[in-house]
C-alpha positions in Angstrom: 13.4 -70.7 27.1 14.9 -68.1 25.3 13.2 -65.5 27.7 15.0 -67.3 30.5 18.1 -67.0 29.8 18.0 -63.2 28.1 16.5 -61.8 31.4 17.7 -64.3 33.9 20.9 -66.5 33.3 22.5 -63.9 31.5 22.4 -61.2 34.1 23.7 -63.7 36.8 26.6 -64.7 34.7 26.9 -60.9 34.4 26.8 -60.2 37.6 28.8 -63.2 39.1 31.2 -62.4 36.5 32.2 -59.1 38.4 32.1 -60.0 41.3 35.0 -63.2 40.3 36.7 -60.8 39.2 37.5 -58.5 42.0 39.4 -61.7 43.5 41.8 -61.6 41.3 40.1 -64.8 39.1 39.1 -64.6 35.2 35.5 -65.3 34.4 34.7 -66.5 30.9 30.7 -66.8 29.6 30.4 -69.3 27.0 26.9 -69.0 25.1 25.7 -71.7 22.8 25.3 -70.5 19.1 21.4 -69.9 19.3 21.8 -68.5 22.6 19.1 -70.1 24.0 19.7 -73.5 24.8 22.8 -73.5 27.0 25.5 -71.1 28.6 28.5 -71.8 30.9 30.6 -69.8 33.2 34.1 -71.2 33.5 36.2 -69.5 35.9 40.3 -69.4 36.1 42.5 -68.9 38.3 46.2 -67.9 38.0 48.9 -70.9 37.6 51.2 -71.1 40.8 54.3 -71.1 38.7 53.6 -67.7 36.6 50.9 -65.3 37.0 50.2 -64.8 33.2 49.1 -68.5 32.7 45.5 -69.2 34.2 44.3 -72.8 34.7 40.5 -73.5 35.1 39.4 -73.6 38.6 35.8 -73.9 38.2 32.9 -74.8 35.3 29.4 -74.0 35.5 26.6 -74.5 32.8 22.8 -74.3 32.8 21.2 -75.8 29.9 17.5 -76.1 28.9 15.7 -78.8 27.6 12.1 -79.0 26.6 10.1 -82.5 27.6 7.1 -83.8 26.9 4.8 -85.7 30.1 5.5 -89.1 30.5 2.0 -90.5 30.0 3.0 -92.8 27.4 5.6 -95.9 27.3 6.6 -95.5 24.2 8.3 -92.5 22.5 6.6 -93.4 19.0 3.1 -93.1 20.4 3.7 -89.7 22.0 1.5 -87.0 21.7 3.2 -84.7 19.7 0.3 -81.8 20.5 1.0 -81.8 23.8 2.9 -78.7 25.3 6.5 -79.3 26.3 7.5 -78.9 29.5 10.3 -76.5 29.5 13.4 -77.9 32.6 17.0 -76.2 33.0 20.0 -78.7 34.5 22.6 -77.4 36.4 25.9 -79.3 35.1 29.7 -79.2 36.3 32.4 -80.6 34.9 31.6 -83.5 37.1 28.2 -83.9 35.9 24.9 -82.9 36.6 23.5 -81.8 39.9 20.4 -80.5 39.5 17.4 -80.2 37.5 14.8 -77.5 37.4 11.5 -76.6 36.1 12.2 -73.5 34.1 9.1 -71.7 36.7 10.8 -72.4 39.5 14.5 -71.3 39.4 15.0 -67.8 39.7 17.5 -65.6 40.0 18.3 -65.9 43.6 18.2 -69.6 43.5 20.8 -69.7 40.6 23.6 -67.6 42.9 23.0 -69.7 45.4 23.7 -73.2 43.8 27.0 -71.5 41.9 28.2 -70.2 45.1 27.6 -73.5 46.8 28.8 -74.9 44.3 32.2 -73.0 43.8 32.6 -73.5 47.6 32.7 -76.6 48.2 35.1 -77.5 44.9 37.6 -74.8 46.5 37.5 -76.3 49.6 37.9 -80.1 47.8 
């Protein structure tokens, strides 16, 4: 997971990040403390009434999570042996909208759902 986001998610936000920012819009990249299990990018725009105030415009987070195949019913009789399966959700501030296994997202596919995304709240 940690590999993920270091050479993956991070250089998206990066990169996104810039290219917000030419538009006039701030871009902030919020990283949980261990760096591993979540990150956002939260994007501002300026207030109509004063052009020093920005007001968020936009949130966007992938966060991991590590499950376990559901073979079994119950959560006490699960093997704890077996290999986790690491996922990533794509949240908003509206909720979550997607849900990925961790192989299968890459760094195309990430731009793609934030600029999806980011249109269609813009054009709300």
């Amino acid at each position: 997971m940690r590999d993920f986001f270091k050479h993956v998610v991070f250089p998206v936000y990066d990169d996104l990040k810039k290219e917000i920012e030419k538009y006039g819009r701030k871009a902030v990249i919020d990283v949980d403390d261990t760096g591993l299990i979540s990150a956002s990018l939260t994007v501002y725009a300026p207030a109509d009434n004063t052009s020093d105030e920005m007001i968020e415009e936009f949130y966007f987070e992938i966060r991991g999570r590590a499950y376990q195949k559901g073979e079994f019913a119950f959560p006490v009789h699960a093997d704890e042996d077996q290999p986790r399966i690491p996922k990533v959700e794509i949240i908003l501030r509206s909720g979550s909208i997607s849900e990925y296994d961790i192989n299968d997202l890459s760094r195309d596919d990430i731009i793609e759902c934030f600029v999806n995304e980011y249109s269609k709240w813009i054009n709300y």
